[in-house]
Backbone of each chain as ProteinMPNN parsed JSONL, in Angstrom:
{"seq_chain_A": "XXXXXXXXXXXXXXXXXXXXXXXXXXXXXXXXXXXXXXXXXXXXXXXXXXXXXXXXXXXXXXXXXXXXXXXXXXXX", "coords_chain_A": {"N_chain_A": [[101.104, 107.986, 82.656], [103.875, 106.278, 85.079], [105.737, 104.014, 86.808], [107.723, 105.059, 88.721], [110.766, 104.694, 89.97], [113.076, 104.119, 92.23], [116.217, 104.554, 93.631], [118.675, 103.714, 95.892], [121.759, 104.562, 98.102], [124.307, 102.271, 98.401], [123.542, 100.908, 96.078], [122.522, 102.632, 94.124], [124.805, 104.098, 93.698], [125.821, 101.858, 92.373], [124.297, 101.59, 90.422], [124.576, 103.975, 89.314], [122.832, 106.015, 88.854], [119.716, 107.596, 90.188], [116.894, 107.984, 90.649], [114.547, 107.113, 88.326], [111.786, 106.683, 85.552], [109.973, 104.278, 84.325], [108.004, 102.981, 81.607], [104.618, 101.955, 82.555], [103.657, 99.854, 81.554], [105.62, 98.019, 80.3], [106.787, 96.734, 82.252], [105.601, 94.046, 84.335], [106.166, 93.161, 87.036], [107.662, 93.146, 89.919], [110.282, 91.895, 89.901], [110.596, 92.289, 87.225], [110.96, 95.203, 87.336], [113.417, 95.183, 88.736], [115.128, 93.998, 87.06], [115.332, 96.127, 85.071], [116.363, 97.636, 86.295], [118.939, 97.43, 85.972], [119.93, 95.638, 88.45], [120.23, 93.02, 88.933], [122.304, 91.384, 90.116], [122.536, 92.578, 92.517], [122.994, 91.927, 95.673], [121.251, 91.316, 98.673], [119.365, 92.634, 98.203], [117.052, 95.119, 99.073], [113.46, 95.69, 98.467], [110.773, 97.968, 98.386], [107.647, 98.819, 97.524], [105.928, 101.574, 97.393], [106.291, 102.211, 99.39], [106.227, 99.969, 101.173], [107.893, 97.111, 102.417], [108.543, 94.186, 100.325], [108.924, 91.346, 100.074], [108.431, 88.801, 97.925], [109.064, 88.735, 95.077], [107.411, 88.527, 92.804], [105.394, 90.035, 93.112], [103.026, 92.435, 91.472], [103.801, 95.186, 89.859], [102.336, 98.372, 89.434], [100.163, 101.406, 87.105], [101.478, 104.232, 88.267], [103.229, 103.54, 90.966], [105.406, 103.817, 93.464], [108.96, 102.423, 93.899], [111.201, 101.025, 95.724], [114.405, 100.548, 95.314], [116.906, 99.374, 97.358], [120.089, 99.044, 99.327], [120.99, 96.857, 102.548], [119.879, 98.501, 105.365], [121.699, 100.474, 107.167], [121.388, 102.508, 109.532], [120.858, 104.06, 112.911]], "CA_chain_A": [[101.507, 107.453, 83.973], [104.503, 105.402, 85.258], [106.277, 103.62, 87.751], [108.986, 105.721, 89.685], [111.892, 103.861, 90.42], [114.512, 105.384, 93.638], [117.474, 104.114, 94.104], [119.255, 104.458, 97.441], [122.666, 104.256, 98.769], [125.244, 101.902, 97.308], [122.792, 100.519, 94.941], [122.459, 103.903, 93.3], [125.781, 104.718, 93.119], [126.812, 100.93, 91.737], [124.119, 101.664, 88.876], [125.003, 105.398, 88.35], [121.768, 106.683, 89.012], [118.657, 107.743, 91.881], [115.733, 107.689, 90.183], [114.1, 107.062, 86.566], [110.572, 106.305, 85.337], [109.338, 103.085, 83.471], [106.965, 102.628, 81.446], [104.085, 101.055, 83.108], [103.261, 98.651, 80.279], [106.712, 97.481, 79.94], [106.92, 96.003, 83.513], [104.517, 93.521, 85.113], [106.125, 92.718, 88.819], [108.838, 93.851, 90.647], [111.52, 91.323, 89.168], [111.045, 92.909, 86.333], [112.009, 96.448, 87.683], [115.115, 95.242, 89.069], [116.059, 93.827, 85.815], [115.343, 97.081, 84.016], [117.712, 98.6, 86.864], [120.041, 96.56, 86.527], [120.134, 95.585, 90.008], [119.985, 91.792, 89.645], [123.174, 90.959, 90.548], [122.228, 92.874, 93.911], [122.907, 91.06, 97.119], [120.56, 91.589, 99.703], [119.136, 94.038, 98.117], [115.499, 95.159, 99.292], [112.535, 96.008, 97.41], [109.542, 98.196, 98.811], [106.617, 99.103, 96.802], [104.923, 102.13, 97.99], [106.843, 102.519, 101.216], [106.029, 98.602, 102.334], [108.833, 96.013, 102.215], [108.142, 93.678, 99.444], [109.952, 90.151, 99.711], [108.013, 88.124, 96.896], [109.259, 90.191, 93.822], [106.409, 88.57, 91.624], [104.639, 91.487, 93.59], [102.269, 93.036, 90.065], [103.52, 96.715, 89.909], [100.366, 99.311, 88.633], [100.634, 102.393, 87.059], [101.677, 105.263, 89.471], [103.582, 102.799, 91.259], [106.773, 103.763, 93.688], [109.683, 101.504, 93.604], [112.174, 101.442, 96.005], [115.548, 99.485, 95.263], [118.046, 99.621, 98.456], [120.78, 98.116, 100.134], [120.6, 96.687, 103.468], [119.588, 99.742, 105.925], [122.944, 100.95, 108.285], [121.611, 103.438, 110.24], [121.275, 103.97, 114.544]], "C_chain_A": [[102.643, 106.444, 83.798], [105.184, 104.754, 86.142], [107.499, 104.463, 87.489], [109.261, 104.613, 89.85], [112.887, 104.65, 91.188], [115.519, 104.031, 93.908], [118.548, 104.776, 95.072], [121.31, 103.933, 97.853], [123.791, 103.551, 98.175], [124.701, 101.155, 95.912], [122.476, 101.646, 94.078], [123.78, 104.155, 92.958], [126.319, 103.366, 92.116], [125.747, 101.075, 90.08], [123.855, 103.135, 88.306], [124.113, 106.403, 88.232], [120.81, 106.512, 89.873], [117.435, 107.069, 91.796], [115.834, 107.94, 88.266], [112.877, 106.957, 86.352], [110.301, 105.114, 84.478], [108.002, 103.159, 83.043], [105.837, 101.598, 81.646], [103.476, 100.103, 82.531], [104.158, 97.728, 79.955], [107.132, 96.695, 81.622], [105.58, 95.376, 84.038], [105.161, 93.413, 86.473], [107.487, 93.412, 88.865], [110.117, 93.314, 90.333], [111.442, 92.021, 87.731], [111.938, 94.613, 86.476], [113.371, 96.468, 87.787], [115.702, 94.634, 88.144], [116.079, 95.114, 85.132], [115.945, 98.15, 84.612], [118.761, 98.455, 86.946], [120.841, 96.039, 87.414], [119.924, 94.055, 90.121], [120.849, 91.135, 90.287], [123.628, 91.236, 91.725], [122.758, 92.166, 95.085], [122.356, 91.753, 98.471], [120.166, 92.535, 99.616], [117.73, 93.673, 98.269], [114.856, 96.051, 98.639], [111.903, 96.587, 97.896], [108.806, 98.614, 97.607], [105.55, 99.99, 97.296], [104.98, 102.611, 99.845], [106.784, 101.351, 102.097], [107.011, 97.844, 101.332], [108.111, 94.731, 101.347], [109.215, 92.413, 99.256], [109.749, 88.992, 98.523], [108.356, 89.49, 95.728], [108.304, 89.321, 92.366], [105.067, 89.703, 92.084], [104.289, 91.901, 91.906], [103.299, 94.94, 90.366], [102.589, 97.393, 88.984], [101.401, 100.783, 88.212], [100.797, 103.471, 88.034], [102.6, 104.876, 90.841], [105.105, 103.464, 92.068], [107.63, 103.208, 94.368], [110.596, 101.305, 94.316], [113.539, 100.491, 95.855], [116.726, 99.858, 96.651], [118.905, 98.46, 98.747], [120.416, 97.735, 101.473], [120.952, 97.537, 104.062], [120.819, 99.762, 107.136], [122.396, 101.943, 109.095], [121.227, 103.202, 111.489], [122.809, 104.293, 114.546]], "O_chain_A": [[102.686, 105.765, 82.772], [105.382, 105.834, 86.7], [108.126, 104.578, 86.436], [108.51, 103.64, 89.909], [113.417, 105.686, 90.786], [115.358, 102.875, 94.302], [119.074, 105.888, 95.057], [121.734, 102.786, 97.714], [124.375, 104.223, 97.325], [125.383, 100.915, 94.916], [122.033, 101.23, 93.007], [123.948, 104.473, 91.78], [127.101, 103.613, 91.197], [126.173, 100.798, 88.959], [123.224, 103.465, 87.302], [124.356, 107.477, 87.681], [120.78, 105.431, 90.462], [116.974, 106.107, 92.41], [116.566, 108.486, 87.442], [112.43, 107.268, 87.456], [110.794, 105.493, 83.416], [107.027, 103.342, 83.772], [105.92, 100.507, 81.082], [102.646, 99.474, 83.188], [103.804, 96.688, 79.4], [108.161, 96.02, 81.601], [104.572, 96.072, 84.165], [104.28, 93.702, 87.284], [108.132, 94.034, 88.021], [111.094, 94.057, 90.428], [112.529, 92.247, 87.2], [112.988, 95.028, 85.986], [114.23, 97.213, 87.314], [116.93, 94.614, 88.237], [117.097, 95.211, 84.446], [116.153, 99.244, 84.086], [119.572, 99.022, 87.68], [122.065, 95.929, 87.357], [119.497, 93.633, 91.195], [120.451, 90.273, 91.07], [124.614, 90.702, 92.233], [122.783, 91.189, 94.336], [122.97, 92.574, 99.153], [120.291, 93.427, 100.455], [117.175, 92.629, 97.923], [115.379, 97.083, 98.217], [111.835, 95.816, 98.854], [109.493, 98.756, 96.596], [104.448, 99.539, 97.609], [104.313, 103.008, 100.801], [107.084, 101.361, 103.29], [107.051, 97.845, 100.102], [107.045, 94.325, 101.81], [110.156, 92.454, 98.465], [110.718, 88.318, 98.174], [108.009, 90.668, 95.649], [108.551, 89.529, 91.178], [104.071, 90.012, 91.43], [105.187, 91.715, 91.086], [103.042, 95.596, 91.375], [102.182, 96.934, 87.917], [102.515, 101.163, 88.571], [99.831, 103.458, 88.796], [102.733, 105.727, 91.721], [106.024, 103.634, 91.267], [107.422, 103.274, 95.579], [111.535, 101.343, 93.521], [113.458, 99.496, 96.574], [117.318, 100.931, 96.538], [118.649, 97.274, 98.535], [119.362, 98.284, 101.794], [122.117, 97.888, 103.871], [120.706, 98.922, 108.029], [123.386, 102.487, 109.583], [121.11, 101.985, 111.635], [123.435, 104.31, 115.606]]}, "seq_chain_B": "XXXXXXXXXXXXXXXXXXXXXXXXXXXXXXXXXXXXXXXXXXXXXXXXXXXXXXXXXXXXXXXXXXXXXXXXXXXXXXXXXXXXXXXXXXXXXXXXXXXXXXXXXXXXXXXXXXXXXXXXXXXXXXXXXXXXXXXXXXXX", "coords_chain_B": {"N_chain_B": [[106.406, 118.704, 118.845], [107.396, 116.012, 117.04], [106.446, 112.389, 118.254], [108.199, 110.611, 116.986], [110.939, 111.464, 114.676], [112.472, 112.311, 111.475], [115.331, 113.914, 110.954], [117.638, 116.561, 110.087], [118.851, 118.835, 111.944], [120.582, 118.692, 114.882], [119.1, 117.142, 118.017], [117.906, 117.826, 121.461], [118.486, 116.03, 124.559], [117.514, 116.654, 126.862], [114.998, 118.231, 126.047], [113.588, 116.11, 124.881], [113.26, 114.253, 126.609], [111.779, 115.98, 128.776], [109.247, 116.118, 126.769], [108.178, 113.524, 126.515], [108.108, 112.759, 129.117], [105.849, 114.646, 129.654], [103.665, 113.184, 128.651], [102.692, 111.261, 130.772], [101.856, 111.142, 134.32], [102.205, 108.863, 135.452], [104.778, 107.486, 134.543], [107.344, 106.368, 135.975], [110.208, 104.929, 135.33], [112.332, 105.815, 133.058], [114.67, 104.616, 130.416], [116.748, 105.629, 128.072], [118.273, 105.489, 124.593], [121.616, 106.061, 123.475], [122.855, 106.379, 120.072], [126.173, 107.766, 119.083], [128.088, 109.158, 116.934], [131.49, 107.73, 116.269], [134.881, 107.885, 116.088], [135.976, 105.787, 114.602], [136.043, 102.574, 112.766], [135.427, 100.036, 112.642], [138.461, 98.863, 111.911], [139.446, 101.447, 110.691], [140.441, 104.952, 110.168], [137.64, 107.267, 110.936], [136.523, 110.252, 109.475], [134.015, 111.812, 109.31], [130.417, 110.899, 109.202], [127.948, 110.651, 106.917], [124.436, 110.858, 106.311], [122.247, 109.018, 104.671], [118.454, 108.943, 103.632], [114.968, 107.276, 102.782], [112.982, 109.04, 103.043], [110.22, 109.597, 103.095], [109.087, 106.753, 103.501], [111.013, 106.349, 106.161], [109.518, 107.519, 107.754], [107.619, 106.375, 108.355], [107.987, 104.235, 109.122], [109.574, 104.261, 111.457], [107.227, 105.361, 112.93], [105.452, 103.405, 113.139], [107.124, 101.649, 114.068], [107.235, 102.645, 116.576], [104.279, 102.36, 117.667], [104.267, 99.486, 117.223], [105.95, 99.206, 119.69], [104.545, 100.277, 121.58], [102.002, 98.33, 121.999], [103.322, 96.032, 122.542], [104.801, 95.917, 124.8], [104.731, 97.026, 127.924], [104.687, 99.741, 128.692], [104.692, 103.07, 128.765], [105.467, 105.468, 127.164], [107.13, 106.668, 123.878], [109.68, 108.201, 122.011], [111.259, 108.42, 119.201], [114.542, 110.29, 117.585], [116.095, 110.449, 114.915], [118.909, 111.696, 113.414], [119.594, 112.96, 109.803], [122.228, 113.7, 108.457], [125.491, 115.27, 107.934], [127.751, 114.272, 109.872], [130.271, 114.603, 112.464], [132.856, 113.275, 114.301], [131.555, 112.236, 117.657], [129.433, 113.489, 117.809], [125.876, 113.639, 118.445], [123.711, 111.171, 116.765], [121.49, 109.148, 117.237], [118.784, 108.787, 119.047], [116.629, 107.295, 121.276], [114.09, 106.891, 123.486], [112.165, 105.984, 126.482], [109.671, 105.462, 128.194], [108.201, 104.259, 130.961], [106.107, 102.477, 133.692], [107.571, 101.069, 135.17], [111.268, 100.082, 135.475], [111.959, 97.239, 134.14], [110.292, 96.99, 131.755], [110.726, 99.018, 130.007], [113.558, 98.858, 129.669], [113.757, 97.439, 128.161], [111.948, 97.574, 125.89], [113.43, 99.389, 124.94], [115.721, 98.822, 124.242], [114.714, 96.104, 122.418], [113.825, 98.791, 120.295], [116.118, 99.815, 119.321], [117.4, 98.17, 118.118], [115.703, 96.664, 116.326], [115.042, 99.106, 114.765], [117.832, 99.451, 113.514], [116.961, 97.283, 111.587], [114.771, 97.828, 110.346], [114.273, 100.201, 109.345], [114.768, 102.609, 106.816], [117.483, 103.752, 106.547], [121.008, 105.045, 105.426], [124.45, 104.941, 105.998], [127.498, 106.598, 105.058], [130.656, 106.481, 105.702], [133.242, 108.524, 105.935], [136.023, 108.109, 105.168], [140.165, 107.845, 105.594], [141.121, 106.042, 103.309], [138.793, 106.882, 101.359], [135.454, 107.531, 100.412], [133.154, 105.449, 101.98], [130.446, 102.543, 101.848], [128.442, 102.157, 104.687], [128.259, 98.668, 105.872], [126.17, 96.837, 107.192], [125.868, 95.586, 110.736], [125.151, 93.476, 113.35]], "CA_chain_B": [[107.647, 117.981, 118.548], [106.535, 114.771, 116.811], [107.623, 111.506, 118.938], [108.906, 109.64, 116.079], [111.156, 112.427, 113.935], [114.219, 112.354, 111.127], [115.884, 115.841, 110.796], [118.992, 117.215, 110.157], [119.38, 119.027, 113.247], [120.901, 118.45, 116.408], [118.401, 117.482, 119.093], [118.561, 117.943, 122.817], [118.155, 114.678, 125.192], [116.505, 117.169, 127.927], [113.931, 118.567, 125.568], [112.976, 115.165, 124.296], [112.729, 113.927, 128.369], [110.577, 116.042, 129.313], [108.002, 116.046, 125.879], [107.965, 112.505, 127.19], [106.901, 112.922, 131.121], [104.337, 115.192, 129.727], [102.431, 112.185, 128.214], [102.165, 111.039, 131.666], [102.743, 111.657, 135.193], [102.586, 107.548, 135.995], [106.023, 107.239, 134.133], [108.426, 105.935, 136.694], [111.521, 104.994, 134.893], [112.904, 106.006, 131.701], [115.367, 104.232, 129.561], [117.276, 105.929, 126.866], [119.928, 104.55, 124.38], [121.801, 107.519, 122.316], [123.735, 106.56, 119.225], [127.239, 109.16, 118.822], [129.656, 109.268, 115.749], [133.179, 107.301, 116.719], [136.316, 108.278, 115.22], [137.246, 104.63, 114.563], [135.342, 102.083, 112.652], [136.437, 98.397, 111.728], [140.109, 98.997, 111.598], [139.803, 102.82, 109.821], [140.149, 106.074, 111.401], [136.376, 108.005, 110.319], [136.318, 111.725, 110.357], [132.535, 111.837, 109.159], [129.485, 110.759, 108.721], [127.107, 111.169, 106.051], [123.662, 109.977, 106.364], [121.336, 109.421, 103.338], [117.174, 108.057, 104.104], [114.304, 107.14, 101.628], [112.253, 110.061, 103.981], [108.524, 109.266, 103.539], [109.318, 105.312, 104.425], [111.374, 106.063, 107.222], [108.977, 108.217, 108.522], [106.207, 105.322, 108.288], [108.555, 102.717, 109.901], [109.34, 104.568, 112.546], [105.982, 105.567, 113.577], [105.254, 101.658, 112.958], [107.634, 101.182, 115.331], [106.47, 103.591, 117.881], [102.894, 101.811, 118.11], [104.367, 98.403, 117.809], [106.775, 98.937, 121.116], [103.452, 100.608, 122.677], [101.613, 97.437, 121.946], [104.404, 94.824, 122.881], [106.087, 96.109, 125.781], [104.289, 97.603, 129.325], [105.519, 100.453, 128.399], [103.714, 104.384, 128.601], [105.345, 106.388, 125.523], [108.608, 106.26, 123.715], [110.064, 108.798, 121.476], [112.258, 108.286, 118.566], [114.747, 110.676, 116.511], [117.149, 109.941, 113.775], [119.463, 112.732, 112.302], [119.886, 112.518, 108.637], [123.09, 115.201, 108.503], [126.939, 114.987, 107.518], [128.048, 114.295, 111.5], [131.344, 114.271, 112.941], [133.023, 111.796, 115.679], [131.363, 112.752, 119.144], [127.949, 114.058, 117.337], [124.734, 112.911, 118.05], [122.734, 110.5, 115.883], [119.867, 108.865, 117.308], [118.019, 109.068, 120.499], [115.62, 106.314, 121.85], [113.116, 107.354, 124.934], [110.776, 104.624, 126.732], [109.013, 105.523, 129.41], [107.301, 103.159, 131.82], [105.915, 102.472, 135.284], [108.988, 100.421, 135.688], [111.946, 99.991, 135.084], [112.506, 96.382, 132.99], [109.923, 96.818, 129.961], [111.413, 100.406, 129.798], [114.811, 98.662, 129.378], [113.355, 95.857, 127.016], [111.458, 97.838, 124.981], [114.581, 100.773, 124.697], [116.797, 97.359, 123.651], [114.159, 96.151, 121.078], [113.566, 99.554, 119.277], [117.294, 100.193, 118.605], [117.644, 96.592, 117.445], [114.265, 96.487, 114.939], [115.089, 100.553, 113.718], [118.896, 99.303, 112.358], [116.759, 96.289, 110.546], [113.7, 98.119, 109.451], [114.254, 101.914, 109.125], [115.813, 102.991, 105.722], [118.757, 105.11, 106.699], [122.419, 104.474, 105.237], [125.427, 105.767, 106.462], [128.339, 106.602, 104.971], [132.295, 106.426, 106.44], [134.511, 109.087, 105.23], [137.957, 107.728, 105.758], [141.475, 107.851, 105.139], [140.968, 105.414, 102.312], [137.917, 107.351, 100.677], [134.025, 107.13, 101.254], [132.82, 104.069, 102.131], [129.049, 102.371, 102.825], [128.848, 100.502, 105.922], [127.205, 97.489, 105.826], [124.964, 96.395, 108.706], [126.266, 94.544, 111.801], [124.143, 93.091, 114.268]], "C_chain_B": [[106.851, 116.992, 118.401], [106.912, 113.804, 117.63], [108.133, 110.995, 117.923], [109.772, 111.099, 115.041], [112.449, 111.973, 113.041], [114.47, 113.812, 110.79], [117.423, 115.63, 110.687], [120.005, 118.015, 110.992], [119.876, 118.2, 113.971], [119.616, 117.983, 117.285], [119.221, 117.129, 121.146], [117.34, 116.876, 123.496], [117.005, 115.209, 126.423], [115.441, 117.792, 127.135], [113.164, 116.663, 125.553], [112.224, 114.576, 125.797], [111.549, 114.468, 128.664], [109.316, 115.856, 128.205], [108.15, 114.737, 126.295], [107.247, 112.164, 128.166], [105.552, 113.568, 131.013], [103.421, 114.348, 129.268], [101.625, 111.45, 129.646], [102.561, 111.093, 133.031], [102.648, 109.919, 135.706], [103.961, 107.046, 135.402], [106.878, 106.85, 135.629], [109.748, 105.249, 136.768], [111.918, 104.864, 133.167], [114.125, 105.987, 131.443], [115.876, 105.087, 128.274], [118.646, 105.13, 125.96], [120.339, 106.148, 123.09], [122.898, 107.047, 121.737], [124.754, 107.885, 118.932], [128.249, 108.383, 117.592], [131.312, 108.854, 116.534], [133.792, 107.655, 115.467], [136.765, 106.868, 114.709], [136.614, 103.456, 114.601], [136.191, 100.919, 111.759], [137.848, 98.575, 111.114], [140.203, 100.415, 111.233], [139.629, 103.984, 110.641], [138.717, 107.43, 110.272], [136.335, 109.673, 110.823], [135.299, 111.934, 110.193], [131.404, 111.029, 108.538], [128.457, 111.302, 107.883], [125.635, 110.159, 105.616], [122.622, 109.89, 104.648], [119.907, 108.358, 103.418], [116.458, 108.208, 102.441], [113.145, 107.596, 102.978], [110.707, 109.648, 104.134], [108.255, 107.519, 104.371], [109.836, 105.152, 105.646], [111.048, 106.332, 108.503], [107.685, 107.119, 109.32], [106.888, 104.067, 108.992], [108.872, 103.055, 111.159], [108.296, 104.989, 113.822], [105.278, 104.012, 113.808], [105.92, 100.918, 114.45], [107.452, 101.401, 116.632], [105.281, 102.758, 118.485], [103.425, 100.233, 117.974], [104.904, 98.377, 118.782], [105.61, 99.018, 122.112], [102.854, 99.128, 122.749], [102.23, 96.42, 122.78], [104.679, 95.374, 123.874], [104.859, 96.951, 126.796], [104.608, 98.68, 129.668], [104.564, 101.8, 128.111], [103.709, 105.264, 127.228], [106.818, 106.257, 125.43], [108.519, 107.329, 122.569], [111.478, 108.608, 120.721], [113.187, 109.071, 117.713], [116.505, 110.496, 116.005], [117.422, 111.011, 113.256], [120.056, 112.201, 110.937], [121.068, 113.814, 108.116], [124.554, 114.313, 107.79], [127.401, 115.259, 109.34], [129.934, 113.929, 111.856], [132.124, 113.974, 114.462], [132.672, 112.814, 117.198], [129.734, 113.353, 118.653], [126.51, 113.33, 117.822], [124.05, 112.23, 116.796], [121.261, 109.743, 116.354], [119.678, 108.604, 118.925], [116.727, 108.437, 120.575], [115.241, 106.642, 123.058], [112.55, 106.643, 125.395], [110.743, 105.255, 128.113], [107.706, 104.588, 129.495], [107.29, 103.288, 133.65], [106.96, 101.845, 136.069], [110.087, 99.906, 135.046], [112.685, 98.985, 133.605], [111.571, 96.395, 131.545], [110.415, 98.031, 129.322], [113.038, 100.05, 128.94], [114.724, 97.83, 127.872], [112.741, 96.684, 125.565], [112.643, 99.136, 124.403], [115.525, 99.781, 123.42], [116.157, 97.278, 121.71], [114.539, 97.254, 119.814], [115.061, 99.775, 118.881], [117.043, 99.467, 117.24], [116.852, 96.855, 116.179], [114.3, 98.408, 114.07], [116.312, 99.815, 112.785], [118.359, 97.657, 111.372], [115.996, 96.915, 109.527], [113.791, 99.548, 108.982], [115.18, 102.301, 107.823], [116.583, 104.158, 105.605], [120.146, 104.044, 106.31], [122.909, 105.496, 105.881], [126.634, 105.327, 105.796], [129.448, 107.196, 105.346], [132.696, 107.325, 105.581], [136.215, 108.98, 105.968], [138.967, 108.075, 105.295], [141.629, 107.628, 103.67], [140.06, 105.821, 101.287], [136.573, 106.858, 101.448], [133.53, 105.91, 101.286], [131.445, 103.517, 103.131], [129.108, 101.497, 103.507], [127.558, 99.806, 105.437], [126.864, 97.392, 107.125], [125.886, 95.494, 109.119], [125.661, 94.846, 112.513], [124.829, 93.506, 115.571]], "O_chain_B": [[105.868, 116.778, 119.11], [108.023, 114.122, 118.055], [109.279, 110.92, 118.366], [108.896, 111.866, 114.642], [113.379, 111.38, 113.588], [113.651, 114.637, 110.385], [118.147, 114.734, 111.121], [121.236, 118.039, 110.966], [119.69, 116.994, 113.81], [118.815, 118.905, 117.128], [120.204, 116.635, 121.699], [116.13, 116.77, 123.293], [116.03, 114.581, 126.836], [114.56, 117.95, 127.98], [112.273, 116.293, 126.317], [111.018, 114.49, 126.026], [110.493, 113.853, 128.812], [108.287, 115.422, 128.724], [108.801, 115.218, 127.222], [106.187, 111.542, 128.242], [104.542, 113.381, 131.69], [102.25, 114.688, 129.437], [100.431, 111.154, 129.705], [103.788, 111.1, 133.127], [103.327, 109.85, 136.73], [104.292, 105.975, 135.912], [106.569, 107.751, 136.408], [110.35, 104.993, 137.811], [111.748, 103.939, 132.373], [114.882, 106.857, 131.874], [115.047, 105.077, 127.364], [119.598, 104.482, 126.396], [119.678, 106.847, 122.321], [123.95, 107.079, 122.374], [124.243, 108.951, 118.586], [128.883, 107.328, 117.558], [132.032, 109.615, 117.181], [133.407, 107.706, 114.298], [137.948, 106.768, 114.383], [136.381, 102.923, 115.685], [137.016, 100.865, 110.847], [138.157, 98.407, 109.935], [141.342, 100.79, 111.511], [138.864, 104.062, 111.603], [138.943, 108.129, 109.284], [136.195, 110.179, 111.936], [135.004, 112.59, 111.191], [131.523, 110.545, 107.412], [128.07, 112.444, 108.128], [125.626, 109.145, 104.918], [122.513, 110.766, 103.79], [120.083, 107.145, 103.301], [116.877, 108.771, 101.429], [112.594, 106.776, 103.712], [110.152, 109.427, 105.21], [107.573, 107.2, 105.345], [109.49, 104.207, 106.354], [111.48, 106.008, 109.61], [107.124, 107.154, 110.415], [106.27, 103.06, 109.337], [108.538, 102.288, 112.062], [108.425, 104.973, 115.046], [104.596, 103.758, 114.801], [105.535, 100.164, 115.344], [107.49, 100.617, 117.58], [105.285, 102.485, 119.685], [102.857, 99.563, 118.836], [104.56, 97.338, 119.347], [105.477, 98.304, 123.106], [103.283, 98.564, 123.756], [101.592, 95.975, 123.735], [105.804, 94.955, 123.602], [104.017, 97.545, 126.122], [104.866, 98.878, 130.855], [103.685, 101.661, 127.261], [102.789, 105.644, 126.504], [107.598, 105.918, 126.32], [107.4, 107.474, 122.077], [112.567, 108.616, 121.297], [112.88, 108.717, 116.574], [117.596, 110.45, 116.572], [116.543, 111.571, 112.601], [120.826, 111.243, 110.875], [120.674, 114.765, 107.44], [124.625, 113.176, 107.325], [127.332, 116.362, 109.884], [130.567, 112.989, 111.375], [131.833, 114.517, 115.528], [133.314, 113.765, 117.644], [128.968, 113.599, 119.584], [126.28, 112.252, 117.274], [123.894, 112.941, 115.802], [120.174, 109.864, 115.788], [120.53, 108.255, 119.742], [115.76, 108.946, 120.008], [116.165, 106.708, 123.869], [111.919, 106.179, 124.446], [111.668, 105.464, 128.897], [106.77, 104.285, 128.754], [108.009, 103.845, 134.479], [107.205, 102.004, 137.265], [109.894, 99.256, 134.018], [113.379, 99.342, 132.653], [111.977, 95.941, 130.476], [110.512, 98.053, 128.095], [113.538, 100.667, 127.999], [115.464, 97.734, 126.893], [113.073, 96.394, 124.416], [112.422, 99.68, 123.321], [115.829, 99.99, 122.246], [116.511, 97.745, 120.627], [115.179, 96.999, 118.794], [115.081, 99.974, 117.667], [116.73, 99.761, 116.086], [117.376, 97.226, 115.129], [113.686, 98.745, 113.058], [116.086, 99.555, 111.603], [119.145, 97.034, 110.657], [116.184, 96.816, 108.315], [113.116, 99.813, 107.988], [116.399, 102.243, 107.981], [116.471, 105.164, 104.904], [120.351, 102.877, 106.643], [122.371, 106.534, 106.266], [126.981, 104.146, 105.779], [129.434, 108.426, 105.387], [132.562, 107.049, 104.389], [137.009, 109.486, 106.762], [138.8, 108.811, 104.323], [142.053, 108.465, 102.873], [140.274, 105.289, 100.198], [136.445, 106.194, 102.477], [133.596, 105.323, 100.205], [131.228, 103.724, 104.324], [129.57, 100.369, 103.335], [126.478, 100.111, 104.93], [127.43, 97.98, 108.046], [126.576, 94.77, 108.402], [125.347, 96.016, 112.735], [124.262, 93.333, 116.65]]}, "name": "protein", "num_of_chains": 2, "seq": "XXXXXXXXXXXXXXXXXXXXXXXXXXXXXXXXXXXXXXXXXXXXXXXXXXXXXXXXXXXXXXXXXXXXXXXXXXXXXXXXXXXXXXXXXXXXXXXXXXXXXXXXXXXXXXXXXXXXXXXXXXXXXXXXXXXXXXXXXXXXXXXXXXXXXXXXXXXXXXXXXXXXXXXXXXXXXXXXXXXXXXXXXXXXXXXXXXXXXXXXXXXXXXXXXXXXXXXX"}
C-alpha cells in the first residue's frame, strides 16, 4: 500500500508530473507530501486528503491515502 | 439527469428548467445564472477554453453545495452543471437553476452558488491565446 499523490493544473505542469505513489512509511502528514512533490514553494496552493480540503498540513496521512495538490480552483 | 452534474457535453437550459419544475409544482420563480466562453480575457484575445477537474471531488462539492443552498436559502430545488470540455467563445459552461416560491431567495441563493462553486469546486481553466496557453487565476 501507498499514498497516491494527483497533481492538478498549473501545479502539475510546474512539477512535470500528475500523479505518483509514496511510500506510506516515508511520509507522516501532508507537509511532508508536498515536500516530496516539490510543491513547497507553491502559493496558494491547496491540499485535500481524500476529496476534503485540508488547511492544517500536519494532517497524519495513512496508508491508501489520496492526496490532492492544486492550484487555486478557476472554474464557472 | 442528476441535479448536480460535470460532463463534457453541451447541456440544454430548457431541459434542465423543466427537470427542475418537476420537483415541484409550488416553484414560483426561477433564477438562473449561465456562464459562456468570451473571446477576450484581461487584455488577450482567447480562442478556447480548456477545462481540466479533480472529478470525484468536484462531484462531492457540488452536491455539498446543492444541500447546503437547500438548507440556507428558502429555496425548493436548484440544479447545477459544469462542462469539463475544450469550449470556444460563445459556448456554454455552467448553468445554475434555483427554484423558489419567490422570487428574492431564488435570486440570493442563484448569487451565492456561483460565488461558493468558483471558491470550492475543483475545476481549472485554461486560456488559449495569441501568446500561448495560459492558467487563469481566480478573480472574485
Amino acid at each position: 500500500m501507498s499514498v497516491r499523490v494527483l497533481l492538478f493544473g498549473a501545479v502539475a505542469e510546474r512539477a512535470g508530473r500528475r500523479e505518483f505513489r509514496l511510500d506510506a512509511d516515508a511520509v507522516a502528514d501532508v507537509a511532508d507530501v508536498v515536500t516530496a512533490a516539490g510543491c513547497r514553494d507553491e502559493e496558494a496552493l491547496l491540499v485535500a486528503v481524500n476529496h476534503d480540503i485540508v488547511r492544517d498540513w500536519r494532517v497524519r496521512v495513512h496508508d491508501g491515502d489520496e492526496v490532492a495538490l492544486m492550484p487555486p480552483f478557476s472554474g464557472g | 439527469m442528476d441535479a448536480v452534474r460535470v460532463q463534457e457535453a453541451d447541456f440544454s437550459i430548457e431541459a434542465e428548467v423543466t427537470a427542475l419544475r418537476q420537483a415541484s409544482s409550488r416553484i414560483g420563480g426561477i433564477a438562473t445564472f449561465l456562464g459562456c466562453a468570451r473571446d477576450f480575457s484581461e487584455g488577450r484575445a482567447v480562442a478556447a477554453i480548456t477545462f481540466e477537474q479533480y472529478a470525484p471531488m468536484a462531484v462531492k462539492a457540488l452536491g455539498a453545495l446543492r444541500d447546503e443552498a437547500l438548507e440556507r436559502f428558502d429555496i425548493i430545488e436548484t440544479r447545477i452543471v459544469h462542462r469539463v470540455a475544450r469550449v470556444t467563445p460563445g459556448e456554454q459552461i455552467v448553468l445554475i437553476i434555483v427554484g423558489a416560491e419567490h422570487r428574492a431567495p431564488a435570486f440570493e441563493a442563484c448569487r451565492w452558488l456561483i460565488d461558493e462553486l468558483k471558491r470550492r469546486v475543483p475545476i481549472w481553466k485554461r486560456e488559449d491565446t495569441p501568446a500561448g496557453e495560459r492558467w487563469v487565476t481566480p478573480h472574485p
